[in-house]
N, C-alpha and C positions, 0 to 999 in steps of 0.2 A: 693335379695328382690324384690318385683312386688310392684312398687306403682304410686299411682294414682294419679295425680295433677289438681284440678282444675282450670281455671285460669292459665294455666303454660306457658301462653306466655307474659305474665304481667311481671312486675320489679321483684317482690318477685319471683313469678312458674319460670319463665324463667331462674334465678337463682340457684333455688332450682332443675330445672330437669340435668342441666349443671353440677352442684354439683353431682347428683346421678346420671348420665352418669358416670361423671368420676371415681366412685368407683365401677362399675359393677353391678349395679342395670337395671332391665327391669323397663321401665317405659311408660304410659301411660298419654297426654295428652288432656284436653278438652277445648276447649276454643273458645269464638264467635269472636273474634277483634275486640272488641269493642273501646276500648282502649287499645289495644295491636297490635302484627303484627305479622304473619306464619315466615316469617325470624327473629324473634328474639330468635327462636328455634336452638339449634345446631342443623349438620347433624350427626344422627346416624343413620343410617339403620339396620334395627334387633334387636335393642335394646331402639328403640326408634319408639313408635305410638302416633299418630299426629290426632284427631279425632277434627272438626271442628263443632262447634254445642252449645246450649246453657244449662246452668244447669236446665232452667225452662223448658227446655224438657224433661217429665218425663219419657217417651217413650224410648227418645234417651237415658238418663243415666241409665235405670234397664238395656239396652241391651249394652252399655259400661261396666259397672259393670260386669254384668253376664259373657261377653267374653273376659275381662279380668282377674278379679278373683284377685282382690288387697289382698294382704298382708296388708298394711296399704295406708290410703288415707288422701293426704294434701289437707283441702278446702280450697283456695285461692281466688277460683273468686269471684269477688264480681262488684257490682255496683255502681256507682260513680261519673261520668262525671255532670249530669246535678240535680244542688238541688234542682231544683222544679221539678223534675221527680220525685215523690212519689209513683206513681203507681209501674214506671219501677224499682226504687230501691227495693219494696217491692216483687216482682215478684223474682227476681234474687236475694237478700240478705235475703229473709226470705222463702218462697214458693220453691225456687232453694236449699235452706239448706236440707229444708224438701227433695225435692228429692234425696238429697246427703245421707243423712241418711236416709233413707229409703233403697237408692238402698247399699249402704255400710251394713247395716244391713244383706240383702238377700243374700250377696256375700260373706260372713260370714269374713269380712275386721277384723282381730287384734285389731287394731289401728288407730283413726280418730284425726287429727291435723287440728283445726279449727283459723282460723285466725281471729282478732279481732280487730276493731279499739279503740285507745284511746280515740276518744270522744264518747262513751258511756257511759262516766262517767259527760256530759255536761258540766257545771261550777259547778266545786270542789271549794268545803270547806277551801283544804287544800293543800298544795304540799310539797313535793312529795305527792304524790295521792295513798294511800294503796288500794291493791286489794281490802279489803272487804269494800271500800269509796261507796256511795249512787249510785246507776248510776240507773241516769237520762239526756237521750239523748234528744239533741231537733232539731235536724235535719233528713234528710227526711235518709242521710247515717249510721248516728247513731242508731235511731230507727227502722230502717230494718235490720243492723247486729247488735243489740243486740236482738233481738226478733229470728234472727238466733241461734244467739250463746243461748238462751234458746233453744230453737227447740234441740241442739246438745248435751247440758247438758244433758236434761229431754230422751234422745233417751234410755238411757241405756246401750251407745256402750262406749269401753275401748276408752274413747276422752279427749283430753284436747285442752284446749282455748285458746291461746297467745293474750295478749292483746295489741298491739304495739306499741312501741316509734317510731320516724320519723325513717326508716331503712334507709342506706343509701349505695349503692354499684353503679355499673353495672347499665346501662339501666334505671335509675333511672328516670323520667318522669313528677315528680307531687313535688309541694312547689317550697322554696326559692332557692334553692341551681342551677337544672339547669336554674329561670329564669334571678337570678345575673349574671350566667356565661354568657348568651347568648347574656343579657342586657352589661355587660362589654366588653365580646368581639366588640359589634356592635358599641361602645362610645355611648353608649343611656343612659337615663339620669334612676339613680332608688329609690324608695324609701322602705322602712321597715314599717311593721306594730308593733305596739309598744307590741308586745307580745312575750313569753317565749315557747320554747318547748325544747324535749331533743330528741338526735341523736346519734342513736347507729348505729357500724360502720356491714356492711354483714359478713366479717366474724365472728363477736362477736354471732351474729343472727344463723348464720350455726352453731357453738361451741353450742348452745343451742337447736337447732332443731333436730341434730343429737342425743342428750338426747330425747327429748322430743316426735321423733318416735317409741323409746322404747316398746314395747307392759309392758315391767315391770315397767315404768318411772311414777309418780304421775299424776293422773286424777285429772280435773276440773279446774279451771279457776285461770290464772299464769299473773304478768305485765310483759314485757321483755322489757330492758330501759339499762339502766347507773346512771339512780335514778339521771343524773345532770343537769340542764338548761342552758338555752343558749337564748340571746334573739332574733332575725332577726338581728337586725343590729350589730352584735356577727356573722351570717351565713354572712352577705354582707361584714363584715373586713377580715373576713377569704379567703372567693371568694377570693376578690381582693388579698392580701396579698399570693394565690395560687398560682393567676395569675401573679406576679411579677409587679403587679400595685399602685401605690404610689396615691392612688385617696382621697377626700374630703368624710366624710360620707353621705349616704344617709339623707334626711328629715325622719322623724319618723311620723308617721301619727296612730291615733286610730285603734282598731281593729274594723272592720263592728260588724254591726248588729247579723249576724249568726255566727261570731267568738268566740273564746275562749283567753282570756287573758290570762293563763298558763295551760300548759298541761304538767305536768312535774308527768313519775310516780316512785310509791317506788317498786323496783324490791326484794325488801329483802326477802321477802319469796319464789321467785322464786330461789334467791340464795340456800336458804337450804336446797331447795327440789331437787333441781340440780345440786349441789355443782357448781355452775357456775357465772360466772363474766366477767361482759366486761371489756375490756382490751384495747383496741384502743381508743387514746385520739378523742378529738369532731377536732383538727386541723390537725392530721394526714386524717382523716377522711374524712375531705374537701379537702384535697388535693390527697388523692387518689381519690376523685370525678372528681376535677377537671386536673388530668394527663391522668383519663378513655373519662371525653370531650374534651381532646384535641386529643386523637386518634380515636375517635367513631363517636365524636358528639352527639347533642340532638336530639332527637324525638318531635313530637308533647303534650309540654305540659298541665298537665290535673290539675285540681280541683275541689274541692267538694266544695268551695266557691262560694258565688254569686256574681256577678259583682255589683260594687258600686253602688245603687243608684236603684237599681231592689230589687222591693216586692216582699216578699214571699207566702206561703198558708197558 
């Protein structure tokens, strides 16, 4: 199979091209480094292009598209780093969509797997959070990949949406999990914000993706979770408890201003449609996290939060 990943040297692409390297897929990637880095790529030569560039070049993706000729295409990339970048989120998670689906269109692509964040659904009603719950984003991240994720619905192209719970593998970069490790290994002091989210483990996520490439597999808009919570200071006992550290709990502190006090969603109907189900407990799962940081190490961590005490737009 020929596919195309955007975003594929990120935590998710980076994962996801290593994946379909290793089953004999050609694959093709795009990606600026924004948040990511060229060696987080295996080396495959012949079976692996490396195309350096950004989705909001519209230019550069019909002429990637066109000379590659995807079979199916996973949009990953997205934009993130900084919340009061509104403009730059909207450029690359909604305008960058557009390109995506436009040039997937022309390239006559099967299949478009579009990636989705969880908080598009802002502050839920309810949790677990049913896909067809209200979504209302009110972040600069949110409201750019859900205005994406229409742009992908409305295209007409055989797509579907993953909506996603915190993924957790490999390379992993962003939230609690590598800054407790990095926090505990250094003896630095850390605390938890008094919030809930759910954490499903990569390969629970691969079990699912590998479905959801499908050109025969259910269109339109799926949560992909474990449907179970966890709160931070539930991720910081774990950490330590990885790490064979006998430590005091962290302080528990409010969630900011631009946060979400649970984000927990109900994956049920992605089950039925996929006959699929995560299967790796939330403790297994930090600790394959943390045996992957004890041989790799962390990367420069990222967030889509704002720093305490800083206004927004």
């Amino acid at each position: 199979m020929r596919v195309l990943v955007t975003g594929g040297a990120g935590c998710l692409g980076a994962n996801i091209v290593e994946r379909l390297l290793a089953r004999g897929d050609d694959v093709l990637t795009l990606d600026n480094y924004a948040t990511s880095a060229r060696d987080a790529l295996p080396d495959a030569s012949g079976q692996l292009e490396v195309v350096e560039g950004s989705v909001v070049d519209r230019a550069l993706v019909r002429r990637v598209f066109d000379g590659f000729g995807p079979e199916v295409v996973i949009h990953s990339a997205a934009s993130y780093k900084d919340p009061d970048d509104w403009s730059g989120d909207l450029e690359t998670n909604a305008q960058g969509t557009l390109n995506v689906v436009e040039a997937a269109r022309e390239a006559g692509a099967g299949r478009l797997v579009n990636f989705q964040t969880a908080l598009c659904y802002g502050r839920p009603d309810e949790t677990p959070i049913p896909v067809e719950a209200p979504v209302r984003p009110f972040t600069s991240y949110g409201v750019s990949k859900t205005a994406g994720e229409h742009i992908v619905l409305a295209s007409g192209l055989n797509a579907v949406s993953l909506r996603l719970a915190n993924v957790t593998g490999p390379r992993l970069s962003i939230g609690p999990i590598p800054a407790f490790y990095t926090r505990l290994k250094a003896g630095k002091d850390c605390f938890c914000s008094d919030t809930v989210r759910d954490f499903l483990d990569m390969e629970d996520f691969f079990a699912l993706l590998d479905k959801a490439m499908s050109p025969d597999a259910a269109q339109g808009v799926f949560n992909v979770s474990t449907g179970r919570g966890h709160s931070i200071l539930d991720v910081y006992r774990a950490v330590a408890s990885a790490l064979g550290m006998d430590v005091a709990d962290a302080p528990v502190v409010p969630p900011g201003a631009d946060d979400v006090a649970a984000v927990v969603l109900d994956p049920s109907r992605t089950e039925a449609a996929f006959d699929w189900r995560a299967q790796v407990s939330f403790e297994e799962s930090i600790a394959r996290m943390v045996a992957w940081y004890d041989e790799h190490g962390v990367r420069a961590i990222y967030s889509h939060l704002r720093a305490p005490g800083k206004s927004g737009t």
